[in-house]
C-alpha positions in Angstrom: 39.0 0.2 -0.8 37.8 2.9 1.5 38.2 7.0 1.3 38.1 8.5 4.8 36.6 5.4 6.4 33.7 5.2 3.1 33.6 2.1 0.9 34.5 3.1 -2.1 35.2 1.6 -5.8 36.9 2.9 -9.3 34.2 3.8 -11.8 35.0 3.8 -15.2 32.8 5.9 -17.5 31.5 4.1 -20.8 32.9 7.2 -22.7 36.3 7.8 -21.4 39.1 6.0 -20.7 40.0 7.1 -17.5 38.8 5.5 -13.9 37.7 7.6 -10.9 37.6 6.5 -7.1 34.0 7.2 -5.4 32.5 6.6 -2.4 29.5 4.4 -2.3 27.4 7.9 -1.1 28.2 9.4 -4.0 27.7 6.2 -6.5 24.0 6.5 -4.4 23.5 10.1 -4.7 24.3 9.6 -8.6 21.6 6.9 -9.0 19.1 8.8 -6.8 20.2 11.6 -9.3 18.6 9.8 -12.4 16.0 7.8 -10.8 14.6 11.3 -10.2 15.2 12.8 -13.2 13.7 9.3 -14.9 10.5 9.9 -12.7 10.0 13.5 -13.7 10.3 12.8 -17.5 7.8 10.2 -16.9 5.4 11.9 -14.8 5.8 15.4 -16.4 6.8 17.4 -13.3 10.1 17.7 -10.9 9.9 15.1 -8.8 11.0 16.5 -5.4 10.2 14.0 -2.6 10.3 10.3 -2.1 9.6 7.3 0.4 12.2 5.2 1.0 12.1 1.5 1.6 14.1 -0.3 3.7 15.1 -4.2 4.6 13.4 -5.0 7.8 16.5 -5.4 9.8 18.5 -2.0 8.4 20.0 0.0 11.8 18.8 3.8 12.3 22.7 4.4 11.0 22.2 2.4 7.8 18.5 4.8 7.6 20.9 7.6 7.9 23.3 6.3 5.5 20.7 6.0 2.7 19.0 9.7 3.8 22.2 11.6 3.3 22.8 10.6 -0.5 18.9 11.3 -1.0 19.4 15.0 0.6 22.5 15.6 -1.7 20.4 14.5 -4.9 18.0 17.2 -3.6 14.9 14.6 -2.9 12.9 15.4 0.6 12.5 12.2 2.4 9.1 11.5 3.3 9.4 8.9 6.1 11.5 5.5 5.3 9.7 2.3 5.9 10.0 -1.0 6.1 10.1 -2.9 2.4 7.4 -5.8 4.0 4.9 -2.6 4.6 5.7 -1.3 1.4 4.2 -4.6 0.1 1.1 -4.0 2.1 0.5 -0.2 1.1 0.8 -1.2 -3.1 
């Protein structure tokens, strides 16, 4: 199913009974939503900013696909990078 050329799906909450159409950016800008808020209860301040990771072979418009959900949960993308250098840096 698509809205306005988006994948989208039907989302059903666990505490109603009715089912919602979203797009795949918002079901992302939701889970960016609470990964932050699950980092800032842990670490004891608002998290604000975030490195991405990214499969090796993602295009510049899949980057941009996963940036735009990440601006709309109101986290500052520090630079994306590549998941096999991610391994390296931890």
């Amino acid at each position: 199913m698509e809205i306005d050329g988006v994948p989208s799906d039907n989302l059903q909450q666990l505490d109603e009974e009715t089912v919602s159409t979203v797009t795949i950016t918002e079901l992302t800008t939701r889970h960016l939503i609470q990964l932050t808020e699950s980092g800032s209860d842990f670490l004891g301040y608002k998290v604000t900013s975030a490195v991405i990771t990214v499969p090796t072979q993602f295009s510049n418009t899949q980057k941009e696909a996963l940036v735009a959900p990440a601006k709309a949960a109101e986290l500052e993308v520090l630079p994306t990078i590549h998941e096999p250098v991610a391994g390296v840096l931890t």
